[in-house]
C-alpha positions in Angstrom: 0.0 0.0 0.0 1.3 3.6 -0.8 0.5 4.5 2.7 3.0 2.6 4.0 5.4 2.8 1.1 9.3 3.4 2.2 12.3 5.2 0.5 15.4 3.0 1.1 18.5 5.7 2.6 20.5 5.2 -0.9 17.2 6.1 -2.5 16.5 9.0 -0.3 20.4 10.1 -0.6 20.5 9.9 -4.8 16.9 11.2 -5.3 19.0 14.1 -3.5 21.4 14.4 -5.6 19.9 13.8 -9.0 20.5 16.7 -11.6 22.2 19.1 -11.6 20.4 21.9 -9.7 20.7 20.5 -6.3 21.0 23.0 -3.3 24.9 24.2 -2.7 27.0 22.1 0.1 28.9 25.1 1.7 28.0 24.6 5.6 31.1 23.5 7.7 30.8 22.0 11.3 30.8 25.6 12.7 28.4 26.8 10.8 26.1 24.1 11.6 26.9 24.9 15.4 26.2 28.6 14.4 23.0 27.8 13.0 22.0 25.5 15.8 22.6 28.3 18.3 21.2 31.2 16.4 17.7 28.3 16.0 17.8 27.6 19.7 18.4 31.0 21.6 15.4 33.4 20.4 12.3 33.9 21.7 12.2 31.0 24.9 14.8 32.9 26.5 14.0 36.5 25.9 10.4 36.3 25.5 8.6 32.4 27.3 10.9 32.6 30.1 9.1 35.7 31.8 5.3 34.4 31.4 6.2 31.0 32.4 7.8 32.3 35.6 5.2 34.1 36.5 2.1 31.9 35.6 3.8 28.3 36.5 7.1 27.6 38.6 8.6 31.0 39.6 12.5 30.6 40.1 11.9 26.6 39.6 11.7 27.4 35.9 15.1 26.4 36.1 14.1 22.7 36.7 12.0 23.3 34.1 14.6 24.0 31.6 16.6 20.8 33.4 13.5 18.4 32.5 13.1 20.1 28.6 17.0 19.7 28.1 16.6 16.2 29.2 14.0 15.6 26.7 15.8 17.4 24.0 19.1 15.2 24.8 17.0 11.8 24.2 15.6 13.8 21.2 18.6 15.1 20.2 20.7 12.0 20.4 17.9 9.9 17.7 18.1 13.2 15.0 21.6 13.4 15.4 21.7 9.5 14.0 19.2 9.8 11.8 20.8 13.0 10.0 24.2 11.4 9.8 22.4 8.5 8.1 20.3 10.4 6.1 21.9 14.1 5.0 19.5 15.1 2.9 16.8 18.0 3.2 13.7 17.0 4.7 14.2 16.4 8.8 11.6 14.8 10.8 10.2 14.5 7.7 12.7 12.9 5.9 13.1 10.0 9.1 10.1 9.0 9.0 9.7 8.4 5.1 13.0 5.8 5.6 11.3 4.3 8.8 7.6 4.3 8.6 6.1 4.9 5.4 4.7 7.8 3.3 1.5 8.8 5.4 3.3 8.9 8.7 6.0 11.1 6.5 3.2 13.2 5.6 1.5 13.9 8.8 5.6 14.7 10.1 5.9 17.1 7.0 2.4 19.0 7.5 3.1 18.7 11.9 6.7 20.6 11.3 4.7 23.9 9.6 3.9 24.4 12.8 7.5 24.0 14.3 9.1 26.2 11.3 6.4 28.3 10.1 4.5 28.9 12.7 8.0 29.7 15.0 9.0 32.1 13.2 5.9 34.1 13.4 5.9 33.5 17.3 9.6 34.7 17.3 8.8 37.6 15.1 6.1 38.2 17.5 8.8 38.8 20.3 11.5 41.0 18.0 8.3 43.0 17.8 7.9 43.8 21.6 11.3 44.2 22.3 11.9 46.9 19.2 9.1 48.8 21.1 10.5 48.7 23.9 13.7 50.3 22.4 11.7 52.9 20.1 10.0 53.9 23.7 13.3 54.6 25.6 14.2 56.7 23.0 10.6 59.1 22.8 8.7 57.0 20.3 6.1 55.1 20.7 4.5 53.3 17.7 0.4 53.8 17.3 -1.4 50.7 19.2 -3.2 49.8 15.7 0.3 49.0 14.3 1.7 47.1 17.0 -0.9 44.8 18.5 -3.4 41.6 16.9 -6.6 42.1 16.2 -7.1 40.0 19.0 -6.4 38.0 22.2 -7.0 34.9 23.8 -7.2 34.2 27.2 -8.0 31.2 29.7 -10.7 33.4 31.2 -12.4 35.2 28.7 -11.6 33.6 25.6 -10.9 35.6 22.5 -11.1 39.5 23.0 -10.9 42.1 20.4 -7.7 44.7 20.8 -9.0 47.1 18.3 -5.4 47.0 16.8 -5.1 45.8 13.3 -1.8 44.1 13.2 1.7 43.6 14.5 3.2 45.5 11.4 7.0 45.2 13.3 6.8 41.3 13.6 5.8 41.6 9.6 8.6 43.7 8.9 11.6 41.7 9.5 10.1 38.6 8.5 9.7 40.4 5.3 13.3 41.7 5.4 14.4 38.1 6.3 12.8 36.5 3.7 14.6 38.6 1.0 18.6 37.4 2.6 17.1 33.9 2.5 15.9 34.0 -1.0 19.3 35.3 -2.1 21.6 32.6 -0.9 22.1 29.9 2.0 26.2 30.6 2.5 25.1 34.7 2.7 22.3 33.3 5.3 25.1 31.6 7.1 27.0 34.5 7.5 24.5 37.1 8.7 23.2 34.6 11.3 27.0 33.7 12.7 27.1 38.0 13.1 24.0 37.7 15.5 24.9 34.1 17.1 28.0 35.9 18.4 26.2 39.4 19.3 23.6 37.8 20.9 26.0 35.0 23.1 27.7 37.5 24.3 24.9 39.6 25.4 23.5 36.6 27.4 27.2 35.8 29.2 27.4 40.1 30.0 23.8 39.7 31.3 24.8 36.7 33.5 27.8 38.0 34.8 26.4 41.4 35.5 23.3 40.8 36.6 25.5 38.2 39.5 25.7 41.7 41.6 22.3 42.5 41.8 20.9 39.0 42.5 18.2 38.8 45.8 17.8 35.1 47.5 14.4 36.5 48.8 13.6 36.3 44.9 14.2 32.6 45.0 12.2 31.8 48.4 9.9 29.8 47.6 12.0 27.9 45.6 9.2 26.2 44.4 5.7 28.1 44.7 2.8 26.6 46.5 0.2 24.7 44.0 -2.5 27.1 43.9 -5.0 24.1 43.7 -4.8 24.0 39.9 -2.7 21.7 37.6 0.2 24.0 36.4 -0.5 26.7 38.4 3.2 26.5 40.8 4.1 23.2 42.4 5.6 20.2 40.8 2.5 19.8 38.3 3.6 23.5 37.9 7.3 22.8 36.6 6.2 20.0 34.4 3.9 23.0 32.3 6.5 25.4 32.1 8.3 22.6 31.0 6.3 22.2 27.9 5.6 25.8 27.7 9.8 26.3 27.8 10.0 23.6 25.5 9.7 26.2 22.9 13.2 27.9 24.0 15.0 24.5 22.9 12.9 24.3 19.6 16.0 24.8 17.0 18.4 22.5 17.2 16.5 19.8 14.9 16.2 22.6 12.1 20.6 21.8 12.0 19.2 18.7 10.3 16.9 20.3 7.3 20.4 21.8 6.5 21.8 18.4 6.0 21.9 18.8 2.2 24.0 22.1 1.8 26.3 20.4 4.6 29.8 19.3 3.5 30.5 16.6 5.7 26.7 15.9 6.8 28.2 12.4 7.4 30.6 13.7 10.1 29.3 17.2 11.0 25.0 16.6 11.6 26.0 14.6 15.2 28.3 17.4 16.3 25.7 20.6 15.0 22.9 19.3 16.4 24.4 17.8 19.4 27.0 20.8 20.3 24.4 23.6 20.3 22.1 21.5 22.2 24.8 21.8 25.1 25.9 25.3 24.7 22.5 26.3 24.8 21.5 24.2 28.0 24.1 25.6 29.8 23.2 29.2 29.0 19.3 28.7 29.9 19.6 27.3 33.4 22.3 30.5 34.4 20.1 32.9 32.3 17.2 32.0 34.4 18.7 31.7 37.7 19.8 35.3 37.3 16.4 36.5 35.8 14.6 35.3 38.8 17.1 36.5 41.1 17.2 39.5 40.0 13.3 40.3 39.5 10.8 38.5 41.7 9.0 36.0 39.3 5.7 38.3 40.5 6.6 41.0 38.7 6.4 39.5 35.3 2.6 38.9 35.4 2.2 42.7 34.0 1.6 42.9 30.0 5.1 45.3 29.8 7.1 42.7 31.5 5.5 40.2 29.7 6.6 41.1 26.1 10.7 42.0 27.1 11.3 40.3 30.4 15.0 40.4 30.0 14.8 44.2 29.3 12.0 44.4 32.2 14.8 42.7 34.5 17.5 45.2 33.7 15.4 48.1 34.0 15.3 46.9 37.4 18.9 47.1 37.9 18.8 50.9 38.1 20.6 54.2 36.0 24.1 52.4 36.7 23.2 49.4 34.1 22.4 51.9 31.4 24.7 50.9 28.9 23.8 46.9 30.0 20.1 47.4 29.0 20.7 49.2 25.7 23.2 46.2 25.2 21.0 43.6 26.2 17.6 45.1 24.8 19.8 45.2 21.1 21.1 42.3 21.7 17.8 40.2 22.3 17.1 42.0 19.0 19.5 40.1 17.1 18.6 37.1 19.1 15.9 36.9 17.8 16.4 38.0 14.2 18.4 35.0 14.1 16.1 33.2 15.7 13.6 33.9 12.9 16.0 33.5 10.3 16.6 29.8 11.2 13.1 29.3 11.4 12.2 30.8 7.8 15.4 28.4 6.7 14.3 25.5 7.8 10.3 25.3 6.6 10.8 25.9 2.6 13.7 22.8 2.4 10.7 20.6 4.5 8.5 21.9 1.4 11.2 21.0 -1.0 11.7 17.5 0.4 7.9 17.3 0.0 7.6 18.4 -3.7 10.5 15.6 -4.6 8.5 13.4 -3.1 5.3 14.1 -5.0 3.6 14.8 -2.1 3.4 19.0 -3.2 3.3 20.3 -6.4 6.6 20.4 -8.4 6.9 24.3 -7.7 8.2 24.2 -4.0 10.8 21.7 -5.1 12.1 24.9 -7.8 15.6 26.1 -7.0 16.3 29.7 -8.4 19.2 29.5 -10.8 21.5 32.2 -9.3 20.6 32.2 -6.0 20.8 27.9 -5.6 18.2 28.4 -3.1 14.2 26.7 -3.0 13.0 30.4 -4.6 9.3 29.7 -4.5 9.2 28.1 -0.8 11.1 30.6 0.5 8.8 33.3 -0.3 5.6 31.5 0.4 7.1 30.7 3.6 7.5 34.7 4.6 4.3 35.9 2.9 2.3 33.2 5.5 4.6 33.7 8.3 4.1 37.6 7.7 0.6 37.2 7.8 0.3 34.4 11.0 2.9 37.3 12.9 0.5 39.9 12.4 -3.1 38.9 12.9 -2.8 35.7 15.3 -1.4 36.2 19.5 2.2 35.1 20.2 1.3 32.8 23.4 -1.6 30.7 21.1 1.5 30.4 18.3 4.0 28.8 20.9 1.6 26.5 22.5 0.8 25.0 19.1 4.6 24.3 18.3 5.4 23.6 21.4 2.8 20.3 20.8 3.8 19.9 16.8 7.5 19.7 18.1 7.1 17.6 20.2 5.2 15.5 18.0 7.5 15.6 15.6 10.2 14.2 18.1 7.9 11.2 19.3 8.4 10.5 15.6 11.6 10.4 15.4 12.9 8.5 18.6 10.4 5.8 17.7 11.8 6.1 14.0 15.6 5.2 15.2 14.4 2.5 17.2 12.2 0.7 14.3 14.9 1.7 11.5 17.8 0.2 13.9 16.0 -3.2 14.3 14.4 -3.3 11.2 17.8 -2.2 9.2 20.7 -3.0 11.4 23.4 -3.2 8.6 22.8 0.3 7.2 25.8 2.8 7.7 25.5 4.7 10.5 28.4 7.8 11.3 26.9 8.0 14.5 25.1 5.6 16.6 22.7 6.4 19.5 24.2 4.3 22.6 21.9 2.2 24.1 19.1 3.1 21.6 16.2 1.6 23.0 16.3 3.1 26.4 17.2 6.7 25.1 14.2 6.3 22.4 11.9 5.2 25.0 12.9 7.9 27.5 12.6 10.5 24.5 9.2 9.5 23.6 8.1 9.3 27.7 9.2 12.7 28.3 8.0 14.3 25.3 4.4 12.9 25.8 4.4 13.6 29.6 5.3 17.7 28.3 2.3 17.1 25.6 0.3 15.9 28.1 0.9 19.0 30.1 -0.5 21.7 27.8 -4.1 22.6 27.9 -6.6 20.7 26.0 -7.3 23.9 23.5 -3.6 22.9 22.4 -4.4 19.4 22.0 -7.7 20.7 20.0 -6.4 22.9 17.5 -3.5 20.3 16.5 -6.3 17.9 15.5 -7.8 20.6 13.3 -4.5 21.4 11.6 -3.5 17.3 11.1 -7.3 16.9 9.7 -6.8 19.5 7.2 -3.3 18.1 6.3 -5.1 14.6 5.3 -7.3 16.6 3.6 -4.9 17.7 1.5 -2.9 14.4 1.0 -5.8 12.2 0.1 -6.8 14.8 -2.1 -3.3 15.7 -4.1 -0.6 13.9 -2.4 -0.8 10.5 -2.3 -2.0 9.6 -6.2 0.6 12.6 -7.1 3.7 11.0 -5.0 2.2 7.0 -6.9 1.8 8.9 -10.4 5.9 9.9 -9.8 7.3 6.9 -8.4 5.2 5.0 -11.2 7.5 7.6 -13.9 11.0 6.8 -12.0 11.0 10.0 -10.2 
């Protein structure tokens, strides 16, 4: 049955390569640690670490970050083999149509919009609040109508109208973004290592800094008093920032859509994906010891300290840490443009994986033939993230790729473990150790984080996969048979 039909890995690796307008391999190691960073540090730690402070585990959002890391390593570990044994564009997707068949493949492709796509609207989203926050420091201050949704959505009242009509910022740089991606991947590479560096080390001055002005009152409780509701402080409390947070690590999986344009991918995916996973752990749990030691995690309940906690934070530190807020405010700026960047990267090569497949039309699999890079996807991408980023709330956004992501990870841990038995003589650069325990414990804690987030989450990722199989029953999977029929 088609449903179930699977591309062997020397398939997957030549369809890759056929003809001769194939992406460009110009990404070193480095660069794929670059990119992994500038994915990974955006809006979870300048944006989600604030609201889930204040509304879930106060300063024991730094357990939350341990358990999300943890997940991410077992995650981490499976894409790591998976990319090394498959370096082509594609991802999650990718995985699962070598392990599972074509529909699973499909429901992975269609579930990572909502990682990629939907990401970098969220992120966007963020850039948007903290650029406010610079523009009012400095006398301006941008009309409401311009810089807000349309409308809101909250646990209590449901959706309210703002009376804005969009968040024209967060629509801006996606825009801007969208043209540096469309002209090439290695100029992409370069812009994002500028802000990868700006923005690390903003985070290591804010950390070291910020040591000084530090209160233990801030951390006592350690870990708030349940308020009688699941999530709301308490243990059940760190579990939901955990999967709230989980969004901070989302990132380090898009190292692996890059597998194509890598030059080593055989060698270089494991130590990309792997390597900013760590760098990145390290910074979040002394990033948010600091942030809740510094400001009482109380004080980030208000809308102001919600859009730019980090920038709220400083602000607290008094005229002294002038220059550190101005550095720290620009430089959550370009953590996020990067951010954003990576995001916007990594959604049109899952749409040109698709088209070679069949599963799209032939169109998102066009490379432009100066630029080398997936033309058409690229710009789709920014027109709908432009659009998502200025009409639809941030915190709605991150929930739903909080749950795609981690979706898309269940996917792929299970994938290693089936492709491992299933194939055990295929060539693997790098091998997950121990395999079956680190799959299991990757798909345990990923569905305990799933099974943390409201049902509203849960509700509108059924609606999204329902009109993804829409959309392959319709046009994919007699397209994707009509071109395996022809040879590809």
């Amino acid at each position: 049955m088609s449903l179930f039909y699977t591309k062997s890995v020397k398939e997957l690796i030549a369809s890759s390569e056929s003809g001769d307008k194939g992406l460009n391999k110009t990404l070193s190691r480095s660069n794929l640690i670059m990119l992994g960073i500038g994915a990974i540090i955006g809006a979870g730690i300048f944006s989600i670490t604030g609201t889930a402070a204040a509304d879930h585990a106060g300063p024991a959002i730094v357990l939350s970050f341990i358990v999300s890391g943890i997940a991410c390593v077992f995650a981490g570990l499976c894409y790591a083999e998976m990319a090394s044994m498959i370096p082509v564009a594609g991802s999650a997707y990718t995985f699962a149509y070598a392990t599972i068949g074509e529909f699973f493949a499909w429901i992975i492709g269609w579930d990572l919009i909502l990682e990629y796509l939907f990401s970098a609207s969220a992120v966007a989203a963020s850039w948007s609040g903290y650029a406010q926050n610079i523009l009012r420091d400095m006398g301006i201050v941008l009309p409401k109508q311009l810089t807000q949704v349309p409308y809101l959505h909250t646990h209590e009242a449901g959706w309210v109208s703002t009376g804005a009509f969009c968040n024209f910022p967060a629509m801006l740089i996606i825009g801007l973004l969208t043209i540096i991606l469309s002209i090439g991947i290695k100029e992409s590479a370069r812009f994002n290592n500028s802000l990868v560096i700006i923005k690390v080390v903003v985070i290591v001055a804010f950390i070291i800094l910020g040591i000084g002005f530090i209160n233990i009152d801030n951390w006592t409780p350690f870990i708030p008093e349940n308020t009688g509701e699941y999530g709301k402080y308490g243990w059940s409390g760190v579990m939901s920032a955990s999967a709230l947070i989980f969004f901070a690590y989302i990132g380090f999986d898009s190292v692996s859509t890059a597998a194509q344009e890598a030059k080593n991918p055989q060698k270089d995916m494991a130590a990309g994906i792997l390597g900013s996973l760590a760098i990145c752990t390290v910074l979040y749990i002394l990033f948010s010891l600091v942030l809740t030691g510094v400001t009482h995690y109380t004080e980030f309940q208000s809308e102001l300290a919600r859009q730019a906690p980090v920038a709220y934070a400083v602000d607290q530190m008094g005229d002294s840490m002038n220059f550190l807020k101005y550095m720290i405010k620009l430089g959550a700026m370009a953590g996020l443009t990067s951010a954003t960047l990576l995001m916007l990267l990594g959604q049109p090569r899952i749409f040109y994986s698709m088209s070679k497949d069949g599963l799209l039309p032939p169109v998102f699999a066009s490379v432009h033939p100066k630029f080398k890079t997936p033309f058409f996807s690229t710009v789709l991408t920014g027109v709908i993230a432009m659009l998502v980023a200025g009409i639809v709330p941030k915190d709605v956004l991150e929930t739903l790729v909080s749950i795609g992501t981690l979706f898309a990870f269940i996917i792929v841990c299970a994938g290693v473990m089936y492709l491992r038995y299933k194939k055990p003589d295929e060539v693997r650069p790098f091998k997950v150790p121990y395999v079956y325990v680190v799959g299991t414990l990757g798909i345990l804690t990923c569905l305990g984080q799933m099974v943390s987030l409201d049902f509203g989450v849960w509700v509108r990722l059924f609606i999204w996969l329902a009109v993804g199989l829409v959309i392959y029953f319709v046009y994919g999977q007699a397209n994707a048979a009509r071109k395996r029929q022809k040879g590809f």
